[in-house]
N, CA, C and O atoms as a printed pandas DataFrame, in Angstrom:
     atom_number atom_name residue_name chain_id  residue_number  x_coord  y_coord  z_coord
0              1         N          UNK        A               1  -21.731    1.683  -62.618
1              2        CA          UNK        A               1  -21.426    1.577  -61.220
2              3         C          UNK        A               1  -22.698    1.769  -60.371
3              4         O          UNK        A               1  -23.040    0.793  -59.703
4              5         N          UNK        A               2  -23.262    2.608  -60.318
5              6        CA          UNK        A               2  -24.570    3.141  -60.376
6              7         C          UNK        A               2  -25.602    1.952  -59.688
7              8         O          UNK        A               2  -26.092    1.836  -58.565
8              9         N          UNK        A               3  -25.710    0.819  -61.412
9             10        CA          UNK        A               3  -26.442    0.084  -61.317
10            11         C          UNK        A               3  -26.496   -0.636  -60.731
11            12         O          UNK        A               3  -27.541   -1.092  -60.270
12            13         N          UNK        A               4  -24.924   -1.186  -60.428
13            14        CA          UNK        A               4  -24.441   -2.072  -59.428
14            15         C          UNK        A               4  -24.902   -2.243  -58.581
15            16         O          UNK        A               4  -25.579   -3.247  -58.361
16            17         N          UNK        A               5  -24.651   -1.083  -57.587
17            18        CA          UNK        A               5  -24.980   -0.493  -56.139
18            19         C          UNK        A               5  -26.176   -0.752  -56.063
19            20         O          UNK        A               5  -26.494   -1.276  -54.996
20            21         N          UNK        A               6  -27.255   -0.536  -57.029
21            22        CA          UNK        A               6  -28.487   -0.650  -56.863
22            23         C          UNK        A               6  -28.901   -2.075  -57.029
23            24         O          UNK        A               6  -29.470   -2.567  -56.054
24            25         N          UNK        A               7  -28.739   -2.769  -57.991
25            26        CA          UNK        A               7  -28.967   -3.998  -57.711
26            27         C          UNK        A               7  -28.128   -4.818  -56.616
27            28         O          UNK        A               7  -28.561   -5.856  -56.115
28            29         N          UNK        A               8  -27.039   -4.322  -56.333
29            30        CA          UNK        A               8  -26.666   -5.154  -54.708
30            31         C          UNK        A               8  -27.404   -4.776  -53.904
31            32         O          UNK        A               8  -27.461   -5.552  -52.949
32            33         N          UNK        A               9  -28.161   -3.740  -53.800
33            34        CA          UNK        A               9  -28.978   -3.035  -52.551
34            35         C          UNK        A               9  -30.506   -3.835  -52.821
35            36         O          UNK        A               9  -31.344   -3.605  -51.950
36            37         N          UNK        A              10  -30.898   -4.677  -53.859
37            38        CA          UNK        A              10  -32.172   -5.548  -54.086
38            39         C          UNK        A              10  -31.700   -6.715  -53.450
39            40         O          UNK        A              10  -32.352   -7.232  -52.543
40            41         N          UNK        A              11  -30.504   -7.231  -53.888
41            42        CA          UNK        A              11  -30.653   -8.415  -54.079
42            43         C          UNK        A              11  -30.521   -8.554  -52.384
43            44         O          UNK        A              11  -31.495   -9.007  -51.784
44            45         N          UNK        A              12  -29.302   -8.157  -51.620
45            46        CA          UNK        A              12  -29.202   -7.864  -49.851
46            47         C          UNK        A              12  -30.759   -8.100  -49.281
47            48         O          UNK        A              12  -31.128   -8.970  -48.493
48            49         N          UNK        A              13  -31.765   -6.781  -50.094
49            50        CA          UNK        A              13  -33.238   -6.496  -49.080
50            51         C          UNK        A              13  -34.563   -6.799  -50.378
51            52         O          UNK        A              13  -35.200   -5.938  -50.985
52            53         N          UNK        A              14  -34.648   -8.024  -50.482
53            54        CA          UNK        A              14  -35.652   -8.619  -51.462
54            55         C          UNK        A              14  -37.184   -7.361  -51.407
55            56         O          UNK        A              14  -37.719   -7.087  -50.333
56            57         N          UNK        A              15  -37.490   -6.976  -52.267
57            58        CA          UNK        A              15  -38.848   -6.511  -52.578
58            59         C          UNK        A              15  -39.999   -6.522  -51.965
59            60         O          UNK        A              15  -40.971   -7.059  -52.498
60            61         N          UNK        A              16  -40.073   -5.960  -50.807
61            62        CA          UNK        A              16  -41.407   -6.470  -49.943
62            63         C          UNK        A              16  -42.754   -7.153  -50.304
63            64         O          UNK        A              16  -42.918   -6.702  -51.437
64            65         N          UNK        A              17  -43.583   -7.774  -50.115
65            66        CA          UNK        A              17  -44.625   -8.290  -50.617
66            67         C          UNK        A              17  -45.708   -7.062  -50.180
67            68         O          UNK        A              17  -45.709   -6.383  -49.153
68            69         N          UNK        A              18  -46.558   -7.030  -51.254
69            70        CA          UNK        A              18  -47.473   -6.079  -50.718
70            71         C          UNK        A              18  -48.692   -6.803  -49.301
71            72         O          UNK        A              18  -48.751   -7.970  -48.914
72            73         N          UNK        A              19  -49.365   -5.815  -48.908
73            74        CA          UNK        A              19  -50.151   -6.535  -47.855
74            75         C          UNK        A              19  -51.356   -7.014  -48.034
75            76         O          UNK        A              19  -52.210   -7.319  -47.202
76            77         N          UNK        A              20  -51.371   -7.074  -49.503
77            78        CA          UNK        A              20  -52.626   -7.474  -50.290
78            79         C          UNK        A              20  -52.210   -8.562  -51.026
79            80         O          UNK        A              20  -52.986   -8.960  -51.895
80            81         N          UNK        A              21  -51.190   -9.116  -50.878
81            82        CA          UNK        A              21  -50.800  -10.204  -51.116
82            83         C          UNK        A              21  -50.766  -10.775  -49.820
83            84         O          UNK        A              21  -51.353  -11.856  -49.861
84            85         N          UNK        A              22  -50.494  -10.615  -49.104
85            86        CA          UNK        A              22  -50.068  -11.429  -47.850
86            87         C          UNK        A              22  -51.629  -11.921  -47.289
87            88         O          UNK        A              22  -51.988  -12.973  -46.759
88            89         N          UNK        A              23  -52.384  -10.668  -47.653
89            90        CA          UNK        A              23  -53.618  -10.868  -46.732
90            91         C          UNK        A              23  -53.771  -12.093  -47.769
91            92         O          UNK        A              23  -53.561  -13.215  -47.308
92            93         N          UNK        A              24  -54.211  -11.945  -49.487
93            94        CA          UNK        A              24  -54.701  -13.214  -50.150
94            95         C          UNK        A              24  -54.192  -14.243  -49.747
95            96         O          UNK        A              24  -54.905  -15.239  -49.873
96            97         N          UNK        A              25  -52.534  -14.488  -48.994
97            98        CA          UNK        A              25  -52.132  -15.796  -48.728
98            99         C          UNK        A              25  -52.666  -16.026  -47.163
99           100         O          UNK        A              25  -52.469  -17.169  -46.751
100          101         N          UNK        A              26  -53.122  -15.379  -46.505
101          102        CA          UNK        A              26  -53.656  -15.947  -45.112
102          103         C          UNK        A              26  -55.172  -16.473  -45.956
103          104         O          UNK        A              26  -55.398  -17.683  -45.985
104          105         N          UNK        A              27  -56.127  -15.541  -46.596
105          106        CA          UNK        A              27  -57.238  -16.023  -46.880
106          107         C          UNK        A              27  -57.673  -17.340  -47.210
107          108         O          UNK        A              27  -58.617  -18.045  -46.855
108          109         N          UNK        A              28  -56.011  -17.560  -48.558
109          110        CA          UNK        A              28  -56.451  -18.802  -49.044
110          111         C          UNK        A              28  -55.857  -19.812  -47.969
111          112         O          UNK        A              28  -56.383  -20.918  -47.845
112          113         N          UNK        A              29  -54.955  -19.508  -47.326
113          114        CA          UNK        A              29  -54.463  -20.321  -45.690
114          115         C          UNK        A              29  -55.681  -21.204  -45.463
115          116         O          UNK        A              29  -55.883  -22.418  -45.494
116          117         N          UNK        A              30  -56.498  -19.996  -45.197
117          118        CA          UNK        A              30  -57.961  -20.618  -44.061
118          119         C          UNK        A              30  -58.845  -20.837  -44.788
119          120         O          UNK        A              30  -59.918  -20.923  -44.192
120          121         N          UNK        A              31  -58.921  -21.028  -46.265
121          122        CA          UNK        A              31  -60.149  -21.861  -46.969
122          123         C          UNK        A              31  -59.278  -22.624  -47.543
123          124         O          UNK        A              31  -59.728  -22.881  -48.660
124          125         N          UNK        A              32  -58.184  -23.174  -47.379
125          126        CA          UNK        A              32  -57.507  -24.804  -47.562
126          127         C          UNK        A              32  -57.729  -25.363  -46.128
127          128         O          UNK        A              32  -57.879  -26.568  -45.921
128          129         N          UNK        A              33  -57.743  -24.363  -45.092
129          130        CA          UNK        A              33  -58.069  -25.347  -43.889
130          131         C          UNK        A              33  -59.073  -25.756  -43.737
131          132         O          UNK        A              33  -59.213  -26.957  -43.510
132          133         N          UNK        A              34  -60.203  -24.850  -43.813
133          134        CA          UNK        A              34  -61.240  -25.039  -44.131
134          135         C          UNK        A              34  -62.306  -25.816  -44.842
135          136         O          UNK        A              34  -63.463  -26.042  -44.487
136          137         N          UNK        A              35  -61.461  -26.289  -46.265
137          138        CA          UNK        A              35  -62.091  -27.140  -47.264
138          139         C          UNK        A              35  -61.183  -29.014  -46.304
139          140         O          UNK        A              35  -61.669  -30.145  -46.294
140          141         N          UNK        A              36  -59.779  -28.506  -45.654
141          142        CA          UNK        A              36  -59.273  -29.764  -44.769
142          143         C          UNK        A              36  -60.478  -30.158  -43.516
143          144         O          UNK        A              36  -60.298  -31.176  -42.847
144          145         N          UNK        A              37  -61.452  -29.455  -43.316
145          146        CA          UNK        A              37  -62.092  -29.761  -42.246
146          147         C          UNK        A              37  -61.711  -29.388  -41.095
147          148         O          UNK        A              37  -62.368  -29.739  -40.115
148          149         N          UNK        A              38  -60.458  -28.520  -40.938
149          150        CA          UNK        A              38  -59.694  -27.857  -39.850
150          151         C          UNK        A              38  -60.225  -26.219  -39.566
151          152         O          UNK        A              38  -59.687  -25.161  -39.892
152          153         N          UNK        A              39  -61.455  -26.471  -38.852
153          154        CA          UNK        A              39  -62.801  -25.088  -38.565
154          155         C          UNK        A              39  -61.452  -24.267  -38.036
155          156         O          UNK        A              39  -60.807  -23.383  -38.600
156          157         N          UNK        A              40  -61.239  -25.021  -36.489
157          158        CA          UNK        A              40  -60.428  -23.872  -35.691
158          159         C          UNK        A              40  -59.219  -23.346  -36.430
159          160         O          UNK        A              40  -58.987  -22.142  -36.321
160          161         N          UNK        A              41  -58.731  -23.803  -36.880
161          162        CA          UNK        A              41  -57.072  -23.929  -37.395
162          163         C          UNK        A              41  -57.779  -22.663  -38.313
163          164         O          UNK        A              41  -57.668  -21.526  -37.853
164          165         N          UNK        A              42  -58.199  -22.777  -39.063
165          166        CA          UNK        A              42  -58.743  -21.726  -40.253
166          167         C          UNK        A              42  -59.260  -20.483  -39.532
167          168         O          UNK        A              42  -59.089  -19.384  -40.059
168          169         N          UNK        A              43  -60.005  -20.616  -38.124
169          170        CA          UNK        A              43  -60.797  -19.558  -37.721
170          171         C          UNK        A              43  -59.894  -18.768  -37.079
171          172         O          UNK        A              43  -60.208  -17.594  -36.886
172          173         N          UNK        A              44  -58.163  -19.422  -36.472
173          174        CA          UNK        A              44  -57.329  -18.630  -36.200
174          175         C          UNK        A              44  -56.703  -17.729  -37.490
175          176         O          UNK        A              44  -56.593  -16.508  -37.593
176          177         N          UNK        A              45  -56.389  -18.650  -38.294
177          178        CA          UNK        A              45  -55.505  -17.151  -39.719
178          179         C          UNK        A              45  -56.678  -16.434  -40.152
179          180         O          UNK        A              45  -56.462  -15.422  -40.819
180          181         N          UNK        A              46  -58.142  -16.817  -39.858
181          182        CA          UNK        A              46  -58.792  -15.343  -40.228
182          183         C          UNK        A              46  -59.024  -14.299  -39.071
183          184         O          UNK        A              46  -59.443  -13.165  -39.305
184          185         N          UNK        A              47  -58.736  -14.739  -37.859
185          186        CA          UNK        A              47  -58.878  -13.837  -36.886
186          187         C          UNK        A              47  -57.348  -13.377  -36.766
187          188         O          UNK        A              47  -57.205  -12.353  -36.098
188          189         N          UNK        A              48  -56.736  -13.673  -37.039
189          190        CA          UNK        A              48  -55.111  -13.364  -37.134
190          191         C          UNK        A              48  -55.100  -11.783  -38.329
191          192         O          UNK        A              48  -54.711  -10.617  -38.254
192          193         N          UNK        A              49  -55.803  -12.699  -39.385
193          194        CA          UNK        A              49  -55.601  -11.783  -40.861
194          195         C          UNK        A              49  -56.639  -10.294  -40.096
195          196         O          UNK        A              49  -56.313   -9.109  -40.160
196          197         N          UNK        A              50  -57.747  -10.794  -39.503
197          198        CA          UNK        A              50  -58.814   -9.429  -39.335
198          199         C          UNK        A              50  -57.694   -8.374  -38.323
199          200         O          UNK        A              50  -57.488   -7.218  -38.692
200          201         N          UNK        A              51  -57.153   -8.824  -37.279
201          202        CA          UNK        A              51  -56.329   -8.248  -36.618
202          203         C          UNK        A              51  -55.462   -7.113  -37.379
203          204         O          UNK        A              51  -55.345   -5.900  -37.205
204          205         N          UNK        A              52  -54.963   -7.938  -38.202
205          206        CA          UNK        A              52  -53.375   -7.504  -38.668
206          207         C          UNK        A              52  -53.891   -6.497  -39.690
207          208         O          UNK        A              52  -53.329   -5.404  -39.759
208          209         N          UNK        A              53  -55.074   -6.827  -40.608
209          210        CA          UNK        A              53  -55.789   -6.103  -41.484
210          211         C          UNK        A              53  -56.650   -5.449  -40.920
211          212         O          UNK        A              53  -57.561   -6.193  -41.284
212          213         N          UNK        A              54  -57.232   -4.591  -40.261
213          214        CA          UNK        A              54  -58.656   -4.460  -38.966
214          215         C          UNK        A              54  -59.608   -3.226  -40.161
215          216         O          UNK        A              54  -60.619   -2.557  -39.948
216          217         N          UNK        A              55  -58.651   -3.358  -41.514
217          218        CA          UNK        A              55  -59.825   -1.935  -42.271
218          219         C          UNK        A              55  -60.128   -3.074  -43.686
219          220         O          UNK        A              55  -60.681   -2.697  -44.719
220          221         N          UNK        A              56  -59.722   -4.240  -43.491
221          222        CA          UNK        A              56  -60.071   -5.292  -44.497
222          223         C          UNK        A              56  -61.307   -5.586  -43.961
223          224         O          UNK        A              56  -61.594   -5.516  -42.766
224          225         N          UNK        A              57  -62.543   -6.150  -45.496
225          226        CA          UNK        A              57  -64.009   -6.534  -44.599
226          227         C          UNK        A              57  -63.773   -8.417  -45.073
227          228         O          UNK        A              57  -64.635   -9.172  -44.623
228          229         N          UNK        A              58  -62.907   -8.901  -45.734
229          230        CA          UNK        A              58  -62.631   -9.895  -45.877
230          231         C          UNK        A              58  -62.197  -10.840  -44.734
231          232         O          UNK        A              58  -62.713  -11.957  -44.784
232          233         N          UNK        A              59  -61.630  -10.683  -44.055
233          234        CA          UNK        A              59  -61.029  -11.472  -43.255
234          235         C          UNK        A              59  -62.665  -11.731  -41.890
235          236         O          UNK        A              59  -62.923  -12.695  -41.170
236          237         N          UNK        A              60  -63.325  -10.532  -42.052
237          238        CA          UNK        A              60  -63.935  -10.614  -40.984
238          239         C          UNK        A              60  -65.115  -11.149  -41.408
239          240         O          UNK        A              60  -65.938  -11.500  -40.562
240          241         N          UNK        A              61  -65.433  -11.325  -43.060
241          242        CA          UNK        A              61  -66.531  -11.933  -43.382
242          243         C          UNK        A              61  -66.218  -13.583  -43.476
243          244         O          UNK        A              61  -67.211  -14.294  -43.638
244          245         N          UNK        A              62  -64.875  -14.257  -43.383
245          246        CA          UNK        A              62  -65.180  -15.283  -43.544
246          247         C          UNK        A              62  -64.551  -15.796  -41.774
247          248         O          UNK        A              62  -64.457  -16.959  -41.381
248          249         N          UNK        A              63  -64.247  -14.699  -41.079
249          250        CA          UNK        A              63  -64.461  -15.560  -39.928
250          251         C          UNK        A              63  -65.634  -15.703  -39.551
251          252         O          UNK        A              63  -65.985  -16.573  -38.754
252          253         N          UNK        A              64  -66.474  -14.764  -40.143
253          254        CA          UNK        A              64  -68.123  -14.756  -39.563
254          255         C          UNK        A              64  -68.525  -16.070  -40.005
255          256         O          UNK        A              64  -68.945  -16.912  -39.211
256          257         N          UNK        A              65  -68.446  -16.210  -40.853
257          258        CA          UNK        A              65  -68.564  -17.376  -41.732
258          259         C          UNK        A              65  -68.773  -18.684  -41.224
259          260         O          UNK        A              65  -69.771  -19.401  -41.301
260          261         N          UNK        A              66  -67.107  -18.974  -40.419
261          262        CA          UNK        A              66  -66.787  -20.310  -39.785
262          263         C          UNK        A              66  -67.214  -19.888  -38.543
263          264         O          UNK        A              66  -67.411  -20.912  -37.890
264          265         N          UNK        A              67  -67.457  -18.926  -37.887
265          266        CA          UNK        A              67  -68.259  -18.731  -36.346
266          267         C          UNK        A              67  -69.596  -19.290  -36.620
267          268         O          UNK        A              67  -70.076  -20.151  -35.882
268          269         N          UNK        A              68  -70.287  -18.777  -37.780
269          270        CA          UNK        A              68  -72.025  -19.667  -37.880
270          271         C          UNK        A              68  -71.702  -21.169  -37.981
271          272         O          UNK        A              68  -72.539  -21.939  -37.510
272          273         N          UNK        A              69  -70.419  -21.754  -38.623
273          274        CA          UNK        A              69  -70.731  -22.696  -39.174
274          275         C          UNK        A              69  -70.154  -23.558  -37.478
275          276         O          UNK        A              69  -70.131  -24.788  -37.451
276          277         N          UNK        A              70  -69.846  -22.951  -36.533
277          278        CA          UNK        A              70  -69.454  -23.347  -35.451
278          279         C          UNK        A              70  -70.678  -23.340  -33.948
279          280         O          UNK        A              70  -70.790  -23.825  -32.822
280          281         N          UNK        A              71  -71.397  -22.431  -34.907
281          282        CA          UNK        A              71  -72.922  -21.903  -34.006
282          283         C          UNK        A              71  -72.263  -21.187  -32.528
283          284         O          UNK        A              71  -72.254  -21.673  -31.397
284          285         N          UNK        A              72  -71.721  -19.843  -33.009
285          286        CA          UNK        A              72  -71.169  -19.251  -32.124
286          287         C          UNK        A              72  -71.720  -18.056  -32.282
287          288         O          UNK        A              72  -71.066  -17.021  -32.156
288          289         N          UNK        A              73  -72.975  -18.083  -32.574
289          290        CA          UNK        A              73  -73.950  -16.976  -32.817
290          291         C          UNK        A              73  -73.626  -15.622  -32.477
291          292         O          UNK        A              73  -73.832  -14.845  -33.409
292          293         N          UNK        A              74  -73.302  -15.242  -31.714
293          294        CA          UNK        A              74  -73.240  -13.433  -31.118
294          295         C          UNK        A              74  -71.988  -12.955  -31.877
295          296         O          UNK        A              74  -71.886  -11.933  -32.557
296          297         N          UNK        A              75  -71.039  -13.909  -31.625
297          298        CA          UNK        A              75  -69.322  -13.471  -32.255
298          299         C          UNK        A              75  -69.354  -13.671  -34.112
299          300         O          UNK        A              75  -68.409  -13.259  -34.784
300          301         N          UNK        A              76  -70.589  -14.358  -34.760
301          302        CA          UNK        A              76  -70.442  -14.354  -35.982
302          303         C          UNK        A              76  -71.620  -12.981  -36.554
303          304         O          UNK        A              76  -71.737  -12.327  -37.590
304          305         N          UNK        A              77  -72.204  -13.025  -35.462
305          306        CA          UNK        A              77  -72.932  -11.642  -35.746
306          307         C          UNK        A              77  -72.108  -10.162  -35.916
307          308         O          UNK        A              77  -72.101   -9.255  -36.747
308          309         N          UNK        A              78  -71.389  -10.473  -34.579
309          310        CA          UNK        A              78  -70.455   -9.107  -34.482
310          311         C          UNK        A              78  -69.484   -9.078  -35.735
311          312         O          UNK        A              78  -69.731   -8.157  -36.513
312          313         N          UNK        A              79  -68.260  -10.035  -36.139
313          314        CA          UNK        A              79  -67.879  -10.470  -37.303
314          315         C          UNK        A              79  -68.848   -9.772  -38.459
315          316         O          UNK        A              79  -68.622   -8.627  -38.852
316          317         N          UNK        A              80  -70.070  -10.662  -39.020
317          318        CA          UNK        A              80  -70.632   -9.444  -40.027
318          319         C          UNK        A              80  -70.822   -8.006  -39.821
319          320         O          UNK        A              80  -70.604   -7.112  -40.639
320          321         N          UNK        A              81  -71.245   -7.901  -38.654
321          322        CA          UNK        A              81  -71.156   -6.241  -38.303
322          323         C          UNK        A              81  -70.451   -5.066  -38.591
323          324         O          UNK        A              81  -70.722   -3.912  -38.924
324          325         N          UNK        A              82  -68.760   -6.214  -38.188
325          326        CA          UNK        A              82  -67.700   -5.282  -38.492
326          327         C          UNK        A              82  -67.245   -5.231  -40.010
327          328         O          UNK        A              82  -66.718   -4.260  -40.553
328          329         N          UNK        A              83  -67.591   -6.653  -40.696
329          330        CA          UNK        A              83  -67.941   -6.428  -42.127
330          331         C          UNK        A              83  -68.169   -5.576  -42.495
331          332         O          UNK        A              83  -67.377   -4.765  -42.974
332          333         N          UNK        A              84  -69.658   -5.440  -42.367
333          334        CA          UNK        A              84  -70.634   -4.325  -42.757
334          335         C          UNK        A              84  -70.292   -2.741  -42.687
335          336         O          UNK        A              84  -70.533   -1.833  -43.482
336          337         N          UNK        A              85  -69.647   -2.757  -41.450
337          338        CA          UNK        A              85  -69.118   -0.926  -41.289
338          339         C          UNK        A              85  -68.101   -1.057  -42.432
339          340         O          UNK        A              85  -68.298   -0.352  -43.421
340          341         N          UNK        A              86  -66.908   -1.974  -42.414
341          342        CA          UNK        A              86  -66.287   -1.712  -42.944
342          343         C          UNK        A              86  -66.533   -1.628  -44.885
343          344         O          UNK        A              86  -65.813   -0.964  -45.630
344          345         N          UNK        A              87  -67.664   -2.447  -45.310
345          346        CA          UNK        A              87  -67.987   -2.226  -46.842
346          347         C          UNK        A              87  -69.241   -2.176  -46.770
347          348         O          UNK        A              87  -69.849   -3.162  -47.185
348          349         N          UNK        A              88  -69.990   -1.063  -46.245
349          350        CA          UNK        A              88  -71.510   -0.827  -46.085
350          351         C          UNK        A              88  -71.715   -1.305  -47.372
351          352         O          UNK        A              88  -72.847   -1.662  -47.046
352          353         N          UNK        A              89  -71.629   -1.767  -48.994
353          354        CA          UNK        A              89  -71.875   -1.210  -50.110
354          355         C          UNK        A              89  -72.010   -2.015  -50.591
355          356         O          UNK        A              89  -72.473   -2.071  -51.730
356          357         N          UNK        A              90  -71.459   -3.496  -49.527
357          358        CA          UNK        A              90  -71.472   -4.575  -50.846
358          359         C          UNK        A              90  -72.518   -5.176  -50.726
359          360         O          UNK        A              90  -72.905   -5.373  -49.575
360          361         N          UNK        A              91  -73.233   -5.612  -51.717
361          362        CA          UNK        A              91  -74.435   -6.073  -51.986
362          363         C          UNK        A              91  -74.529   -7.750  -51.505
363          364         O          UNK        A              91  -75.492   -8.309  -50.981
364          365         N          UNK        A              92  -73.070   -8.391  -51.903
365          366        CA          UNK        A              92  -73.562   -9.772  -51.610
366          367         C          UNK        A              92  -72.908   -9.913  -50.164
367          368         O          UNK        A              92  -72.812  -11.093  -49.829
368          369         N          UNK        A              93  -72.406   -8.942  -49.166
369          370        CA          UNK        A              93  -72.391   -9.145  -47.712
370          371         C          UNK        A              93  -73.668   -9.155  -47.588
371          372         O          UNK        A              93  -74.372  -10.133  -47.335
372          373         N          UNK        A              94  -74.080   -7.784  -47.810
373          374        CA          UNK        A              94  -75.845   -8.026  -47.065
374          375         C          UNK        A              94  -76.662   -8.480  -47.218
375          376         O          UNK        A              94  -77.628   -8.419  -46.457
376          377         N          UNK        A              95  -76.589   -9.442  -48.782
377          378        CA          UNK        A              95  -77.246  -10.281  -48.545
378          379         C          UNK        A              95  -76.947  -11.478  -47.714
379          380         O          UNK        A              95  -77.859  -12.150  -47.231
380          381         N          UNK        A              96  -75.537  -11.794  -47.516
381          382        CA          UNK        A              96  -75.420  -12.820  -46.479
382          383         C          UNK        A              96  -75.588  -12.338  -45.515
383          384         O          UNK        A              96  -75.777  -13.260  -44.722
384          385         N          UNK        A              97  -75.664  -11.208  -44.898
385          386        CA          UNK        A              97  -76.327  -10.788  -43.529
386          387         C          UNK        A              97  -77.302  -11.526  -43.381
387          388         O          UNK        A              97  -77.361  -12.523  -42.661
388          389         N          UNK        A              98  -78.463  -10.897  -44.329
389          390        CA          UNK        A              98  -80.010  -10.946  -44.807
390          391         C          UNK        A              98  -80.379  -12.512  -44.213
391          392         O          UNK        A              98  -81.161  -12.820  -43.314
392          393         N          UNK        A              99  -79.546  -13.340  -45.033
393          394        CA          UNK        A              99  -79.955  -15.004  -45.230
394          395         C          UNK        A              99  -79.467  -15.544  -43.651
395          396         O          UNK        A              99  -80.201  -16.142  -42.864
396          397         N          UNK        A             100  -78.110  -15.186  -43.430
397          398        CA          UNK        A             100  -77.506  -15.117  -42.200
398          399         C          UNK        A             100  -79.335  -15.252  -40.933
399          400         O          UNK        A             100  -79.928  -16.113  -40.283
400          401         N          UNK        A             101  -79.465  -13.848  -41.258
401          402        CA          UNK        A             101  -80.273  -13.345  -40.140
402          403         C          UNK        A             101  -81.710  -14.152  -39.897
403          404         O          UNK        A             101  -82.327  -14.261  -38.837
404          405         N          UNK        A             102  -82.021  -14.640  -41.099
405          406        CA          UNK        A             102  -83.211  -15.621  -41.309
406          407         C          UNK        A             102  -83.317  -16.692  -41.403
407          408         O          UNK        A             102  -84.413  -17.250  -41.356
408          409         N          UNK        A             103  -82.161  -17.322  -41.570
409          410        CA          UNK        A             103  -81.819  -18.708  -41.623
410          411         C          UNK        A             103  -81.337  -19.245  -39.891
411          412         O          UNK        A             103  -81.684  -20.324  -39.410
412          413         N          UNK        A             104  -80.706  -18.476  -39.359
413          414        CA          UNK        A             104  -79.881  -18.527  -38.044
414          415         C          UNK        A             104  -80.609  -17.981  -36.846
415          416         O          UNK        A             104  -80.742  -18.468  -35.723
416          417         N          UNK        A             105  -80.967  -17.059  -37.262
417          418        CA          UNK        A             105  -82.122  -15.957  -36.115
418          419         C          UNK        A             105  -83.225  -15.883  -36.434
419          420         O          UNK        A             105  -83.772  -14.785  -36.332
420          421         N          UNK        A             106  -83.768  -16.714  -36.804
421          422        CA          UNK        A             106  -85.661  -16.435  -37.021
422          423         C          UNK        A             106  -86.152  -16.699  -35.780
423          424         O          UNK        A             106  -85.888  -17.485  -34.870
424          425         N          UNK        A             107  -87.304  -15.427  -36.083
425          426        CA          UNK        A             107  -87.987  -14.945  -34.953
426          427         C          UNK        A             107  -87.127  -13.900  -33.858
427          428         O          UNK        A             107  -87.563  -13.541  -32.764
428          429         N          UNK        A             108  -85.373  -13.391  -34.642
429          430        CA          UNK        A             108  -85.300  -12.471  -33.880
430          431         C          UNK        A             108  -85.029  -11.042  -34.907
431          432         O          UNK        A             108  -84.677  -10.869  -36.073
432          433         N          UNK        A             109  -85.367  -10.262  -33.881
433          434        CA          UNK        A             109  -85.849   -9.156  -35.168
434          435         C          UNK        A             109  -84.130   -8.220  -35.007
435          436         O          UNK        A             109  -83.239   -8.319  -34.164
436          437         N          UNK        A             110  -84.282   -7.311  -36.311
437          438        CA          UNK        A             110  -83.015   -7.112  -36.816
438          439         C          UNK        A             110  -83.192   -5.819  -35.749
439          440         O          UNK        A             110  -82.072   -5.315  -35.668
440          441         N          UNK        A             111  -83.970   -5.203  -35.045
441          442        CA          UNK        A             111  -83.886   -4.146  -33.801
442          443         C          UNK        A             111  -82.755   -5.044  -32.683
443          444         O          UNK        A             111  -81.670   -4.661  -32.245
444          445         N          UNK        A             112  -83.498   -6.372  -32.436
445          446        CA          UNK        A             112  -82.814   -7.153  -31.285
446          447         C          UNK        A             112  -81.582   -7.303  -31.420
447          448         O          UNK        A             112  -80.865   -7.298  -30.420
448          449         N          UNK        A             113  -81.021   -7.481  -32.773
449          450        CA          UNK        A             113  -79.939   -7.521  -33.435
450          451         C          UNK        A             113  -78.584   -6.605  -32.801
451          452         O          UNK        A             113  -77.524   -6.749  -32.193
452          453         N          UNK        A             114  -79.411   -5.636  -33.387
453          454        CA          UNK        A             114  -78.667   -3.890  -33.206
454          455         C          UNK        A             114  -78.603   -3.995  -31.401
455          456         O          UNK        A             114  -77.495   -4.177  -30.896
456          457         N          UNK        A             115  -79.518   -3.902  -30.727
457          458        CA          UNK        A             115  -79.278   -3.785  -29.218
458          459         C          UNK        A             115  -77.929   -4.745  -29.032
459          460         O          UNK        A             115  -76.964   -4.242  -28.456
460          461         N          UNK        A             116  -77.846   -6.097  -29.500
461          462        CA          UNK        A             116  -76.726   -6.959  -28.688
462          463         C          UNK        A             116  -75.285   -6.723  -29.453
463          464         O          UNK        A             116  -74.239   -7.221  -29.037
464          465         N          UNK        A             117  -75.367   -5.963  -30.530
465          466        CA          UNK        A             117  -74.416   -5.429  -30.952
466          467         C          UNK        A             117  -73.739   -4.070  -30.161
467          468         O          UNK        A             117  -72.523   -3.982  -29.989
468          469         N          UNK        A             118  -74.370   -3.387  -29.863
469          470        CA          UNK        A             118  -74.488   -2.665  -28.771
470          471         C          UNK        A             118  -74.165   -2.587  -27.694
471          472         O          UNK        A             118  -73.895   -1.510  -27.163
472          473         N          UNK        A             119  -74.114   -3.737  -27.096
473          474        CA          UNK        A             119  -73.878   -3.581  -25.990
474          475         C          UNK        A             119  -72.772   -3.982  -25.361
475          476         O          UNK        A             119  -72.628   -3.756  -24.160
């Protein structure tokens, strides 16, 4: 009887999805839009996902991502930034900082950086 009750009480309220699933299905959302050629469409479910997730560094590294690839310079800066606080540790963010910063900003120095983050 027991069991009953309990499996009528699943089957009524299905198993929640975890939010680490949900986040992987916005991610891969916006790199199918993304690989569709649909920048904005994609740059909304990762600014959607950074929102909803705001202690995930994923969502905010690949909106940074499609902000450079949009040349929206200050907002893909801030984007890695908030990356960065959020997984000081990972090695291949900072290096896309790194390449980011030299490829995109040469000739501006990573002090100038920090001030417009700042402000």
């Amino acid at each position: 009887m027991l069991l009953r009750l309990v499996s009528g009480l699943f089957r009524r309220h299905p198993p929640r999805r975890a939010a680490s699933d949900d986040l992987a299905a916005a991610l891969n959302r916006g790199a199918a839009l993304t690989q569709d050629g649909q920048l904005a469409a994609a740059l909304q479910v990762y600014l959607g996902a950074a929102k909803k997730y705001p202690r995930e560094a994923a969502p905010h590294i690949r909106a940074g991502n499609l902000l450079r690839k949009l040349w929206r310079i200050e907002e893909a800066v801030h984007a890695h930034t908030r990356a960065l606080e959020l997984s000081p540790d990972s090695h291949a963010l900072i290096l896309s900082a790194v390449l980011f910063q030299s490829h995109y900003l040469a000739g501006v120095s990573a002090e100038a950086l920090f001030q417009m983050h700042c402000r």
